[in-house]
C-alpha positions as CSV (number, residue, x, y, z in Angstrom):
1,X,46.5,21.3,-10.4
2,X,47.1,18.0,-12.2
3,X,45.9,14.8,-10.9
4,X,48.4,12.0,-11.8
5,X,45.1,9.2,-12.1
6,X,41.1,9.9,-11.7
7,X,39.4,9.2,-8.2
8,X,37.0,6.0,-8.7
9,X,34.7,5.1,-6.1
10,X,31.4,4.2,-7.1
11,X,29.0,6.2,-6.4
12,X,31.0,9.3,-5.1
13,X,32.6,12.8,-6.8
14,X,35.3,14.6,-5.8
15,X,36.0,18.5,-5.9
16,X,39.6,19.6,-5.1
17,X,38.5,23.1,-3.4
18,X,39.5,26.2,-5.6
19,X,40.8,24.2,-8.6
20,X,37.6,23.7,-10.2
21,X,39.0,20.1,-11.5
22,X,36.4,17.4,-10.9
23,X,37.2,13.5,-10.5
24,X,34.2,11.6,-11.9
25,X,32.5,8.8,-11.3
26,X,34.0,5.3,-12.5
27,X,34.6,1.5,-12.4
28,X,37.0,1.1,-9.7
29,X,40.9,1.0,-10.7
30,X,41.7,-1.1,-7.6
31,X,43.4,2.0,-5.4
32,X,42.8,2.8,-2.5
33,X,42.2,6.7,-1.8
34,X,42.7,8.6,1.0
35,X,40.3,11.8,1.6
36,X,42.6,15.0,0.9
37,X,42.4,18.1,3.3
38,X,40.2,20.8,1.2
39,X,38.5,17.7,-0.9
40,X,34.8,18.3,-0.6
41,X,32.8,15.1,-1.7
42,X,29.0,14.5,-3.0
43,X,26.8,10.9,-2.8
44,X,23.8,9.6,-4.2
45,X,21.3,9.2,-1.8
46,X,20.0,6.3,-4.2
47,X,23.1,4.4,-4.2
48,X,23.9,4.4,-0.3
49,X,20.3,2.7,0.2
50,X,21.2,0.5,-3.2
51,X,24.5,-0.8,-2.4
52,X,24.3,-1.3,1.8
53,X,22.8,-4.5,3.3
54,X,19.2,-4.4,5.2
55,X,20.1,-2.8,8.3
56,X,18.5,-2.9,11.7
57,X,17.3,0.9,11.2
58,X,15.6,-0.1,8.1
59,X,14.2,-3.4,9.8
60,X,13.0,-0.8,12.2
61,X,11.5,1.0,9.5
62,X,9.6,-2.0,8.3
63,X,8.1,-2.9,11.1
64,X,7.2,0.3,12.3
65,X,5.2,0.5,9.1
66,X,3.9,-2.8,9.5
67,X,2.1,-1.8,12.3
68,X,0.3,1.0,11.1
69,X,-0.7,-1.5,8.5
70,X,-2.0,-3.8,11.2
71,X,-4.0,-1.0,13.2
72,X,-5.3,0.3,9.9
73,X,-6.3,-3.1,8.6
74,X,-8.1,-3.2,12.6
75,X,-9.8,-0.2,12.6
76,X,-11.2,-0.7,8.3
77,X,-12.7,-3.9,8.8
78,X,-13.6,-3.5,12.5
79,X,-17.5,-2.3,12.1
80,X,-18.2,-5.8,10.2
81,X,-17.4,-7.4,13.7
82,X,-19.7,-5.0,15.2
83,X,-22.6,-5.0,13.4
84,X,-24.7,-8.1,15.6
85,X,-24.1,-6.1,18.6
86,X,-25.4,-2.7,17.6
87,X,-28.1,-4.4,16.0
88,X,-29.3,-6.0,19.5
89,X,-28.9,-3.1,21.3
90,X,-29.8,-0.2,19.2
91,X,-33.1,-2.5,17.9
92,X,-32.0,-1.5,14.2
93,X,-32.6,-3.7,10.7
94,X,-29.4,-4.9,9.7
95,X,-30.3,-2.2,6.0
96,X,-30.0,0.7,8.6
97,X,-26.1,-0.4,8.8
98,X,-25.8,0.0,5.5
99,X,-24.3,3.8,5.1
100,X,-22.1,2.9,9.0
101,X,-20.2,0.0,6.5
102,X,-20.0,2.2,3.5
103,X,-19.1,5.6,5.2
104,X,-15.2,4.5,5.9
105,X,-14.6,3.3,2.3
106,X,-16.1,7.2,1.1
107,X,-13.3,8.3,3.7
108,X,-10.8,5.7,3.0
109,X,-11.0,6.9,-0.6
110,X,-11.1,10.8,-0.1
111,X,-7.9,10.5,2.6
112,X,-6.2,8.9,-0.2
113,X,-6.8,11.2,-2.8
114,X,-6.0,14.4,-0.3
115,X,-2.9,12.7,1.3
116,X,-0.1,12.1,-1.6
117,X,0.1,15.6,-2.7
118,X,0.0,17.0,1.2
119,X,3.4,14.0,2.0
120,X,4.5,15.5,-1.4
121,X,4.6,18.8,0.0
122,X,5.4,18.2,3.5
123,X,7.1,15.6,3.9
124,X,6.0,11.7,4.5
125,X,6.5,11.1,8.3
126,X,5.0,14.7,8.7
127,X,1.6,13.1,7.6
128,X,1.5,9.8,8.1
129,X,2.1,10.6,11.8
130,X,-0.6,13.0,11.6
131,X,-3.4,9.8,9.5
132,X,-2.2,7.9,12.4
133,X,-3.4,10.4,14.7
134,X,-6.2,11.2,13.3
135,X,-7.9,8.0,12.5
136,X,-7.2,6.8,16.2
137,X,-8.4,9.5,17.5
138,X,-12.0,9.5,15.5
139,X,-11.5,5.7,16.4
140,X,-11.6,6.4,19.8
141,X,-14.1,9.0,19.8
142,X,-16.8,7.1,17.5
143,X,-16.6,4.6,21.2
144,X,-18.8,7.3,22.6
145,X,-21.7,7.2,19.7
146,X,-25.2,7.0,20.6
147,X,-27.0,6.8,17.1
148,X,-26.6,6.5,13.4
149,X,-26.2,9.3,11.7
150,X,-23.6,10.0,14.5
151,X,-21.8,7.2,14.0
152,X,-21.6,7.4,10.3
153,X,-20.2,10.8,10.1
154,X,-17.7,9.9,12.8
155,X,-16.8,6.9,10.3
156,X,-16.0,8.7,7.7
157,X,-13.8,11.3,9.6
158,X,-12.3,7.7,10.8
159,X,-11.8,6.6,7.2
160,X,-9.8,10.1,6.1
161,X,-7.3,8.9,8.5
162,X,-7.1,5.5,7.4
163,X,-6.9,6.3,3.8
164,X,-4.2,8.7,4.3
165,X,-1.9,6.4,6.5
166,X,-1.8,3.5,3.7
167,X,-0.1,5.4,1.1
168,X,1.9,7.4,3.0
169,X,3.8,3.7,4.6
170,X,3.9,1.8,1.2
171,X,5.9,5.4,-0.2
172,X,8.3,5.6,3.0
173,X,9.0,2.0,3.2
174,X,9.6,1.8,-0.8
175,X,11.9,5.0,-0.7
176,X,14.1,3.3,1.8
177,X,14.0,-0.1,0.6
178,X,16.9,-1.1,-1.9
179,X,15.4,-1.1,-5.1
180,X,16.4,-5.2,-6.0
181,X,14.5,-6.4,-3.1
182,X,11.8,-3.3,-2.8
183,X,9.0,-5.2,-4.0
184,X,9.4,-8.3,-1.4
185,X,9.9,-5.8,1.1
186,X,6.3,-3.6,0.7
187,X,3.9,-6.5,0.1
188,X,5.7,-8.0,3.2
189,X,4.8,-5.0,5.0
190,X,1.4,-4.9,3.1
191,X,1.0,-8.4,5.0
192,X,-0.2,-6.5,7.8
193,X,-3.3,-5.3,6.8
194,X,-5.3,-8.6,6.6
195,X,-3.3,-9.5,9.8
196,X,-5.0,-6.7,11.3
197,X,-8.3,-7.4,10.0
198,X,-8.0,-10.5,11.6
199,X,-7.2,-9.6,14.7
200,X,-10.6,-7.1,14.6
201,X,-12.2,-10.5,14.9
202,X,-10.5,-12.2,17.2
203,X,-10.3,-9.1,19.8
204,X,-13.6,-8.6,19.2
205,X,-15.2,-11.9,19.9
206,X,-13.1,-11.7,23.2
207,X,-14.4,-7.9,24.3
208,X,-17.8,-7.9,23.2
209,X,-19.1,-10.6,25.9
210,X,-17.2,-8.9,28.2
211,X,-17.4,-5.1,27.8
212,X,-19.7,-4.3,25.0
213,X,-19.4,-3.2,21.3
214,X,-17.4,0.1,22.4
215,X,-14.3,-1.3,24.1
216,X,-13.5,-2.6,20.5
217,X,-13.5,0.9,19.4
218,X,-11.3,1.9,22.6
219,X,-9.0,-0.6,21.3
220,X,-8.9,0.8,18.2
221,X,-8.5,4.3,19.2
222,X,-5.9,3.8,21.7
223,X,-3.6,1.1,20.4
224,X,-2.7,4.0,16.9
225,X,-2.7,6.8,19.6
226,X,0.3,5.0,21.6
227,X,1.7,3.7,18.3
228,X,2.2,7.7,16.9
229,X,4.4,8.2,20.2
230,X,6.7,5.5,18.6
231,X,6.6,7.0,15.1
232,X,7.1,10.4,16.3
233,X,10.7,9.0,18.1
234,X,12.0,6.7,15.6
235,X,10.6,6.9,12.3
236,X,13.0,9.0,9.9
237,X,11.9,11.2,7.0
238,X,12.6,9.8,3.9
239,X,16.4,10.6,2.7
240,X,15.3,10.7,-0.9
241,X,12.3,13.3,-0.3
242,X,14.7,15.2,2.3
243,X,17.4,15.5,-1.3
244,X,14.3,16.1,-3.2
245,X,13.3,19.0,-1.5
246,X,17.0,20.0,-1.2
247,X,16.7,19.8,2.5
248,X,20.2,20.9,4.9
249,X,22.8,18.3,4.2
250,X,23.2,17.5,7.9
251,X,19.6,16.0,8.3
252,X,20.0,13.8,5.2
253,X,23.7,12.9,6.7
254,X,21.8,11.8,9.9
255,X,19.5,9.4,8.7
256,X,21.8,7.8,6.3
257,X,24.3,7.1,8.7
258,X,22.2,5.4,10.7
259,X,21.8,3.1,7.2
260,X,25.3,2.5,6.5
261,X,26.8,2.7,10.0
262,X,29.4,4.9,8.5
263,X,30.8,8.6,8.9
264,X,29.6,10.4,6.1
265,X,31.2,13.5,7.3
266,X,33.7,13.9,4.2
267,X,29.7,14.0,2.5
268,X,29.1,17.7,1.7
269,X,26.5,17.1,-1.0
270,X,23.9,14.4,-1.6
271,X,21.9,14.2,-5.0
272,X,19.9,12.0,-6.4
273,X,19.9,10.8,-9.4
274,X,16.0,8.9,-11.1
275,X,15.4,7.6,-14.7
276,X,13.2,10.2,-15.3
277,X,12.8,13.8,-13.9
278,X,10.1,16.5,-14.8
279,X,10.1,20.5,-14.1
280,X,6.5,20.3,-13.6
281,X,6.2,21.3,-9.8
282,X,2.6,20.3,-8.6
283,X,3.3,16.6,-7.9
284,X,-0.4,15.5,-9.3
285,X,0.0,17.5,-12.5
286,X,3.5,15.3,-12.9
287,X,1.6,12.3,-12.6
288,X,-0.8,13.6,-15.4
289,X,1.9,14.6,-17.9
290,X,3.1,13.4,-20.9
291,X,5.5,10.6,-19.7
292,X,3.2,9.2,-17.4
293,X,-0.5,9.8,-17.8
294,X,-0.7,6.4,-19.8
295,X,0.8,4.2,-17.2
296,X,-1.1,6.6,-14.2
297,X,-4.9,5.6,-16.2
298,X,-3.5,1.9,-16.6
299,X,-2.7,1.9,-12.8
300,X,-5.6,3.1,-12.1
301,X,-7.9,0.6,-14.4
302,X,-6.2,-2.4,-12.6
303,X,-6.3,-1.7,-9.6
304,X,-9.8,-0.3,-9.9
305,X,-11.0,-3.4,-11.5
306,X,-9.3,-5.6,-8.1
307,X,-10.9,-3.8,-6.0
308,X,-14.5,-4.3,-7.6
309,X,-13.9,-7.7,-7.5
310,X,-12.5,-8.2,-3.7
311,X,-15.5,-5.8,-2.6
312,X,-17.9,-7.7,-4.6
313,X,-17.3,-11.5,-3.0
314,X,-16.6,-10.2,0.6
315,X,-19.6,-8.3,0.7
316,X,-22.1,-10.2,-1.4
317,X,-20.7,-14.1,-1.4
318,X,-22.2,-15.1,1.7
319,X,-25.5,-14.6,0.2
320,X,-25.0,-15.7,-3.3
321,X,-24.1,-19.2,-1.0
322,X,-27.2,-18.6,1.5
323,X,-29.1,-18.4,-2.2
324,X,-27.7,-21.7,-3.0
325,X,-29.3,-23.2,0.0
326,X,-25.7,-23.4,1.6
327,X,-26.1,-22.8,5.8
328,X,-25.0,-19.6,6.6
329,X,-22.4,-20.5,8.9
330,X,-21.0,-22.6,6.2
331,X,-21.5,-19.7,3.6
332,X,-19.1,-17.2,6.1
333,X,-16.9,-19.9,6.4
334,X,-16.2,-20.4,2.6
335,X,-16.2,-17.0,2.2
336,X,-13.5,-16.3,4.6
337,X,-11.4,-18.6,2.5
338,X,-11.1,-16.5,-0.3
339,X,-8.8,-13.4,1.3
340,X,-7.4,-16.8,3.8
341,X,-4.2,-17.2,1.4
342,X,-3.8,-13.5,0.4
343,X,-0.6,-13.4,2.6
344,X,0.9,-16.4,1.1
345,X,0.4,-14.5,-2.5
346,X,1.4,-10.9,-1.5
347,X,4.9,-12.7,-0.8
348,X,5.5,-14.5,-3.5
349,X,4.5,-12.3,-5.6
350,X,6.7,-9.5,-4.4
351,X,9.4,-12.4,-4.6
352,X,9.2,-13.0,-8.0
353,X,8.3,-9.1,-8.8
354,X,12.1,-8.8,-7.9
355,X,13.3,-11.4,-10.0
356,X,11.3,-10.7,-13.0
357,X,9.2,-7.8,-15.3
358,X,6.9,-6.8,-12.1
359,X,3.6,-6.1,-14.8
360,X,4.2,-9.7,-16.5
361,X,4.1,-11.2,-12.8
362,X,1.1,-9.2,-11.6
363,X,-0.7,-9.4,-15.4
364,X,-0.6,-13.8,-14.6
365,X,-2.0,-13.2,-11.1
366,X,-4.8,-11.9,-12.2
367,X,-5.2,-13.8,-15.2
368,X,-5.0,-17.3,-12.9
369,X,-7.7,-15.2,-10.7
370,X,-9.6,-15.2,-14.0
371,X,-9.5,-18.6,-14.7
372,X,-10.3,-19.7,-11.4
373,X,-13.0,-17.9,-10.9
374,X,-14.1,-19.6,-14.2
375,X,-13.6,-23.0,-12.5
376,X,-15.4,-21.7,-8.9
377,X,-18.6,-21.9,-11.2
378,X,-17.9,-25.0,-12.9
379,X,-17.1,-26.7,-9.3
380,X,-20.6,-25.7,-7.5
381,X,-21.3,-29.6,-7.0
382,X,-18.5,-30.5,-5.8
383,X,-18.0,-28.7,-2.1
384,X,-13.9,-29.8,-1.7
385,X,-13.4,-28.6,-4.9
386,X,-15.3,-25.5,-4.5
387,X,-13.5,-24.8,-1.6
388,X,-9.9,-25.7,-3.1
389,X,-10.6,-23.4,-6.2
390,X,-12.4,-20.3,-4.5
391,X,-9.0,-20.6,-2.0
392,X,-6.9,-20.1,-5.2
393,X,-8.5,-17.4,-6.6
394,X,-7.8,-15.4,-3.6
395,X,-4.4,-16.1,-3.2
396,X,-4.1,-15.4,-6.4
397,X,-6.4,-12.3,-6.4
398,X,-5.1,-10.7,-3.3
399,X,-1.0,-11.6,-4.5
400,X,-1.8,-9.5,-7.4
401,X,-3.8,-6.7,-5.7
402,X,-1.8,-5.9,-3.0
403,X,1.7,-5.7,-5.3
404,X,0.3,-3.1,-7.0
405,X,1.2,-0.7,-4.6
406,X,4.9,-1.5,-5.3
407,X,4.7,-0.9,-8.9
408,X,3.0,2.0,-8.5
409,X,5.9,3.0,-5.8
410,X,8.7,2.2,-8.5
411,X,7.1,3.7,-11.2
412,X,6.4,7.6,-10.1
413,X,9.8,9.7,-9.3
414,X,10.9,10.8,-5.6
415,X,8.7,14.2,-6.0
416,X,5.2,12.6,-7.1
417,X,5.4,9.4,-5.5
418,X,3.1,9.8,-2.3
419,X,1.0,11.3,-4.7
420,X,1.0,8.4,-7.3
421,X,0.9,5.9,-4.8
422,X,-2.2,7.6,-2.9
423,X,-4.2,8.3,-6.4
424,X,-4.2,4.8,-7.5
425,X,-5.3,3.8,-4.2
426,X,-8.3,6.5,-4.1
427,X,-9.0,5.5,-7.1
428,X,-9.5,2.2,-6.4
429,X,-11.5,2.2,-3.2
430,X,-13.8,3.8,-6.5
431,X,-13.7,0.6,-7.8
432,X,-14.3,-0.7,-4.0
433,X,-17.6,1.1,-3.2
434,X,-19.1,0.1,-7.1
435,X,-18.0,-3.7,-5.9
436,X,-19.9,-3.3,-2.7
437,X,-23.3,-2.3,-4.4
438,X,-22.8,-4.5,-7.5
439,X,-25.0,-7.3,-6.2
440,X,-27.8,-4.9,-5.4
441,X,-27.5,-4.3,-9.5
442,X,-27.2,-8.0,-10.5
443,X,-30.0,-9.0,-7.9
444,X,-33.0,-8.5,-10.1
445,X,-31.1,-10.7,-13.0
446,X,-31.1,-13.5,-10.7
447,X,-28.2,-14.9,-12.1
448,X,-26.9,-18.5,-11.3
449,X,-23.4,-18.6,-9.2
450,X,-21.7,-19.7,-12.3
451,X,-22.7,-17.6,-14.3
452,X,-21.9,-14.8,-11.9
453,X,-18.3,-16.0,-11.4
454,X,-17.5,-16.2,-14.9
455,X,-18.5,-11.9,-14.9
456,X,-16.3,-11.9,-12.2
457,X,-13.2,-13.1,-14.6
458,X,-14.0,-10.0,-17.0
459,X,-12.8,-7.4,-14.9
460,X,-10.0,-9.7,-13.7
461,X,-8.7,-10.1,-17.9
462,X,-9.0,-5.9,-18.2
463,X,-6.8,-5.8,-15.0
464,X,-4.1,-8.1,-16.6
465,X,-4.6,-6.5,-20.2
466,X,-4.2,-2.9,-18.6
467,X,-0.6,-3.7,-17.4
468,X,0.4,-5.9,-20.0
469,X,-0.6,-2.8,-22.5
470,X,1.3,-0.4,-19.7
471,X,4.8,-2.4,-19.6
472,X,4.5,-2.8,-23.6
473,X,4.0,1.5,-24.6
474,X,6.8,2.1,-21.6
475,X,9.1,-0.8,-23.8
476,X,8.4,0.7,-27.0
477,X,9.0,4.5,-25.6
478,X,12.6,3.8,-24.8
């Protein structure tokens, strides 16, 4: 069989059945073709979700993964809000709370580590439905807790949850976004954590005169418990880990239709086709090999060091002001200006991150975070200014911080990227727990506020030097 000119249509091959004659893939001729009877017809699953505009399924998507964002941002920060209450009526110090605050984080950063291989292996909605489960329902049961050491194991069954759910969303949501505008797209839906923090506040400050410390916790035990009825009927699996694991053609058909809003039944085949593929089958021992344990440690080091440094001020800046002879209502209100902006700079960031080299954008962010923080202890007389500058460094702080997860999303291939993605956030909360018992360290140095800030900038310059040294090895490997 001779074809009189070559099938183009980007993105598509064509196999006349029982000829074994193959029309490949080229830069259109401008023809229109018809399909054939007999012609079977293969896609790439990566350039249906490149070339289609946002849909409404994948508008869907995003905000279904916002809001498991929001009720895990809720149900991390909620035991901050509660801590006054269960002080009055459990007669406790406020150091007895210590291990209740510190339990999620040990949580938050062993779900992360367990959960990326698991998603790897099973499939992402499988077990991000399952986190959400699970860490509403420890939510909901830590409502019922009648003493400490209760409460902090039941937080840090709460925290696997929570740890597992984060990574799981940022690897769905950037496996369906379209890679040009994937970045704007997770650290919008990132947006929602801090959103949900907030709201932990606000809800609490309503139910807590009203109906006690533990109808917070019912909130935040029911409100992911209804949610995971939602998942479970409209979130999809992801099309590129369904072609990864070389699932039946007629699932992946389903959910890209939905996509494109198109009849893919002429599809008989979908592939995939990424930069870089391994034969290595654990997903963690990809993520450790040759092409990519140097960009996985330099993940890691950033985000790491970020995470020492937001850990550090939100736990310890209140009373580095109170030391300063600042009120302490003032000192929670300054302190609350740092993450105030961090939506505003997860945006932009992911904006630009589109536009331009992604570890040049995030390398400035936190090098402006270094040189504010500089300036924060240079601006100590000067309470407007202080104010201005501390507000700058966390817009530019938490703009850096929380784009990480989309660089880490587009840097790892379809079959280790839950795993990537959850590592550098385990990893991390690490970084996270160190920041939250750094001032205990520094206490007995009795360092002025200047002076601390200007430590702060050090891990701030190793974040931006780790990615800056990452994006130049990966430029001069190619």
């Amino acid at each position: 069989m001779n074809l009189p000119y070559t099938l183009n249509c980007t993105g598509y091959s064509f196999f006349p059945s029982g000829h074994g004659i193959r029309a490949g893939i080229g830069s259109g001729s401008g023809r229109h073709y018809n399909f054939l009877p007999g012609l079977s017809m293969q896609k790439d699953v990566v350039a249906v979700i490149n070339e289609q505009p946002f849909s409404w399924y994948q508008w869907l998507i995003l905000v279904l993964c916002f809001l498991i964002v929001v009720v895990d941002g809720f149900d991390t920060a909620v035991m901050g809000y509660l801590v006054p209450a269960l002080i009055q009526e459990w007669s406790v110090k406020r150091s007895d709370l210590g291990p209740i605050l510190s339990a999620a984080l040990f949580g938050l950063a062993a779900g992360a580590l367990f959960a990326g291989p698991l998603a790897d292996r099973f499939g992402r909605k499988t077990v991000l439905l399952l986190s959400v489960l699970f860490f509403g329902g420890w939510s909901l049961v830590t409502a019922f807790a009648y003493d400490l050491q209760t409460m902090v194991i039941l937080r840090f069954l709460t925290g696997l949850g929570l740890g597992a759910a984060m990574p799981n969303a940022i690897t769905l949501m950037s496996e369906f976004a379209p890679e040009r505008r994937r970045s704007f797209i997770v650290n919008t839906m990132f947006c929602g954590f801090p959103l949900g923090a907030s709201l932990g506040g606000f809800v609490s400050s309503w139910l807590i005169p009203q109906f006690g410390w533990r109808s917070v916790l019912l909130a935040g035990g029911l409100t992911p418990l209804i949610l995971s009825l939602f998942l479970a009927a409209a979130l999809p699996e992801s099309a590129r880990y369904l072609v990864a694991m070389n699932k039946p053609t007629a699932k992946i058909r389903r959910v890209l239709s939905r996509i494109t809003r198109q009849n893919l039944d002429q599809v008989t085949r979908f592939t995939m086709s990424e930069e870089r593929t391994d034969s290595v089958k654990s997903p963690f021992t990809l993520v450790l090999s040759r092409s990519y344990w140097v960009g996985t440690l330099m993940l890691w080091l950033t985000y790491f060091m970020g995470l020492l440094i937001f850990y550090f001020l939100m736990s310890w800046l209140p009373t580095l002001l109170k030391d300063i002879r600042m009120p302490l209502s003032q000192a929670a209100l300054l302190t609350a200006l740092f993450p105030l902006g961090g939506g505003a700079g997860t945006i932009v960031s992911g904006w630009l991150m589109d536009r331009w080299n992604p570890h040049k954008i995030i390398a400035v962010g936190y090098t402006l975070t270094a040189v504010f923080f500089y300036a924060v202890g240079q601006g100590t007389a000067d309470l407007a200014l202080f104010s201005v500058l501390l507000f700058l460094a966390g817009t530019t702080m938490t703009g850096a911080q929380t784009s990480m997860a989309s660089l880490a999303a587009g840097f790892y291939p379809t079959t280790a990227r839950a795993t990537g993605v959850a590592w550098m956030l385990g990893v991390g909360r690490v970084g996270g727990i160190c920041g939250a018992f750094a001032g205990a360290f520094l206490a007995p140095y009795q360092l002025a506020l200047a002076q601390t800030f200007t430590l702060l900038a050090v891990p701030a310059f190793i974040a931006a030097a780790a990615l800056l040294g990452k994006h130049s090895l990966e430029a001069a490997g190619r």
